[in-house]
C-alpha positions in Angstrom: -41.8 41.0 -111.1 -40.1 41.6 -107.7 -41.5 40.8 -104.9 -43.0 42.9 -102.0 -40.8 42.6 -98.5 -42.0 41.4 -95.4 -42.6 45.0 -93.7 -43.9 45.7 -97.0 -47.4 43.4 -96.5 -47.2 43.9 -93.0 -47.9 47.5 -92.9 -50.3 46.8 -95.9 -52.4 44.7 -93.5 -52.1 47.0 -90.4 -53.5 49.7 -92.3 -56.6 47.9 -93.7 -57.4 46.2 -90.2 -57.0 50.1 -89.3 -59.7 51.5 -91.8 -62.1 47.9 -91.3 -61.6 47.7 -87.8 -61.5 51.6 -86.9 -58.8 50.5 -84.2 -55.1 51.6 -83.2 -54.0 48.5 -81.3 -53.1 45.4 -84.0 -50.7 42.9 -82.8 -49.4 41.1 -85.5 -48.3 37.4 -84.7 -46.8 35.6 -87.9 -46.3 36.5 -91.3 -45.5 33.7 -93.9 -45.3 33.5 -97.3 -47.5 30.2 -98.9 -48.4 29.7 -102.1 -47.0 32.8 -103.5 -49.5 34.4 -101.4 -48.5 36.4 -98.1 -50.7 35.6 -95.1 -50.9 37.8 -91.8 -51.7 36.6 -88.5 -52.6 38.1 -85.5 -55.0 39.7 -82.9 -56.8 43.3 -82.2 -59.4 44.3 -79.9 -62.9 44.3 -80.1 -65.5 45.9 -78.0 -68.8 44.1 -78.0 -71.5 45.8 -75.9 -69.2 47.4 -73.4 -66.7 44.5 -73.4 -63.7 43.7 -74.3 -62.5 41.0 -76.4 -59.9 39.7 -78.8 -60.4 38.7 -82.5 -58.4 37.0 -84.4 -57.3 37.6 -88.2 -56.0 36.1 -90.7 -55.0 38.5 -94.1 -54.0 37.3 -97.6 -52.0 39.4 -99.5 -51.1 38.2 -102.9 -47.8 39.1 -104.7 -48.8 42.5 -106.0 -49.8 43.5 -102.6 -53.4 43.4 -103.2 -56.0 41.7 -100.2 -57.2 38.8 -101.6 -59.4 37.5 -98.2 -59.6 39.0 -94.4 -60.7 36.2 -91.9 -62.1 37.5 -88.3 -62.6 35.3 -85.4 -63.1 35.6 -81.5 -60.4 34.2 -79.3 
């Protein structure tokens, strides 16, 4: 089985935070493969009762390109 590049799971995770997180702006941080799983890092905005914040995720792709876990966290 080949793997899946880098800009591959990267654009994999953008567009789920897109559709979960009905939002343009992702910044993605880091991008490392562990485990033969890939795992995204970074930050998007959040807007909770008229404010604005930053939340933090973390995305597990595994080697077929599938989400395996989404972990969201205020900064």
């Amino acid at each position: 089985m080949q793997d899946i590049s880098t800009e591959s799971v990267r654009q994999i995770a953008i567009d789920y935070l897109r559709k979960r997180k009905d939002t343009e702006k992702i910044d993605i941080s880091t991008i490392e493969k562990r485990q033969g799983c890939w795992v995204i890092r970074g930050t998007c905005p959040i807007d909770l009762e008229g404010h604005p914040w930053a939340e933090k995720f973390e995305v597990v792709i595994d080697e077929k390109g599938k989400i395996k876990s989404l972990d969201l966290s205020l900064l």
